[in-house]
N, C-alpha and C positions, 0 to 999 in steps of 0.2 A: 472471458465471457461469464456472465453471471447467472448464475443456476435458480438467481431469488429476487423477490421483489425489493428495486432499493429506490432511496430518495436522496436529495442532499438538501443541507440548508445550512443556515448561519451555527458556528461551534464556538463554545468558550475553548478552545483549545487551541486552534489552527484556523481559522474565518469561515470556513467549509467544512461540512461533515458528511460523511457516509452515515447514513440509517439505515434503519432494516425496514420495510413499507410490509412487513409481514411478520408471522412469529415463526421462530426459525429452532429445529432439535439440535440436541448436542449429537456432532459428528454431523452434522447433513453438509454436503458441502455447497460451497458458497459462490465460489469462481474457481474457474480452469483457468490458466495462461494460455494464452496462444501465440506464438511468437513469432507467427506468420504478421498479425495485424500489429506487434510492438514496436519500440525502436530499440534496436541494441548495438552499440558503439564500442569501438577498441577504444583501449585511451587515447591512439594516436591520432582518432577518426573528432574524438570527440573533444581534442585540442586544438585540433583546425577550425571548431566553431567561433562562431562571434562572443563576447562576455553575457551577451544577453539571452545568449539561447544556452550557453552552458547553465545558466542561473534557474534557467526555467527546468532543466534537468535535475539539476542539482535539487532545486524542494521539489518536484510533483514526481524526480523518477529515485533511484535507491543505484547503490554498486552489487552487482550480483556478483559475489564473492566467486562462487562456484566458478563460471565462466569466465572472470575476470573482464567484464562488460557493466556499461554503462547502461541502465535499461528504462525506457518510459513508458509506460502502457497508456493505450492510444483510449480510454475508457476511463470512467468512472473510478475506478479500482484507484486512482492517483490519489485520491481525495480522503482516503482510511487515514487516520489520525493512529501516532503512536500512546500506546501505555503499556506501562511493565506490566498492567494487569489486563492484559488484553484478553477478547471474548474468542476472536478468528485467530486461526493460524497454519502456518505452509508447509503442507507433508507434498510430497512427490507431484510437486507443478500446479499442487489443488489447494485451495485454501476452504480449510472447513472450520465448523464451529465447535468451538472450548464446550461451551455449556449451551444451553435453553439460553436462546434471546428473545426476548420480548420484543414486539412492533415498535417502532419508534425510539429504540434503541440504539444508541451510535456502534457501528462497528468500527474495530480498532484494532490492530495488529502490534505486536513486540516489535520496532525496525531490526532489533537487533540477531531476531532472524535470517537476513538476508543482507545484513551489511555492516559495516563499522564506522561507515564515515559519519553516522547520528548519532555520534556519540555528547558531542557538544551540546543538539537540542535536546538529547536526552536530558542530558543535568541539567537545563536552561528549564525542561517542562518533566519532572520525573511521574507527573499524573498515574 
């Protein structure tokens, strides 16, 4: 759930961006997970899908290492664009903010946070 006002629009990065529709302080936080409204899959859950719906997983959700689950969040939040020099980032289920963002500012997250399998678009996109 999002604690702030966001927008999305076209990204040089990934087609889709997450902004900030507000200005946002360092440390405020940004989104709670709820994992009542998410998807989260065992591997074995999430190899009985079809190719097409794993693919959809695979770019708009992440591997949560911790749990060893597949995870997609049913929200906006899918759409945060990775960079090493990310502005957001995930302490205890919360994603808050790095620094002072400015309105209209793309939020962006480390993937390498919460998984490994981004390791390829990482180097594909090191932004």
């Amino acid at each position: 759930m999002f604690h702030i006002k966001i927008k999305l629009d076209k990204s040089n990065i990934h087609n889709i961006w997450l902004f900030a529709d507000q200005d946002i302080s360092k440390w405020q936080i940004i989104y709670t997970i709820n994992p009542t409204l998410n998807l989260s899959l065992t591997e074995k859950e999430f190899s009985e899908l079809d190719e097409n719906e794993k693919e959809t997983i695979k770019h708009y959700g992440y591997f949560d290492k911790e749990n060893m689950k597949r995870h997609l969040s049913f929200d906006d939040i899918r759409f945060c664009n990775h960079s090493i020099d990310s502005n957001i980032t995930l302490i205890d289920n919360k994603i808050i903010a790095k620094k002072n963002i400015s309105k209209w500012n793309e939020l962006t997250q480390d993937y390498s946070e919460f998984e490994d399998l981004r390791k390829e678009l990482i180097k594909k996109n090191p932004r």
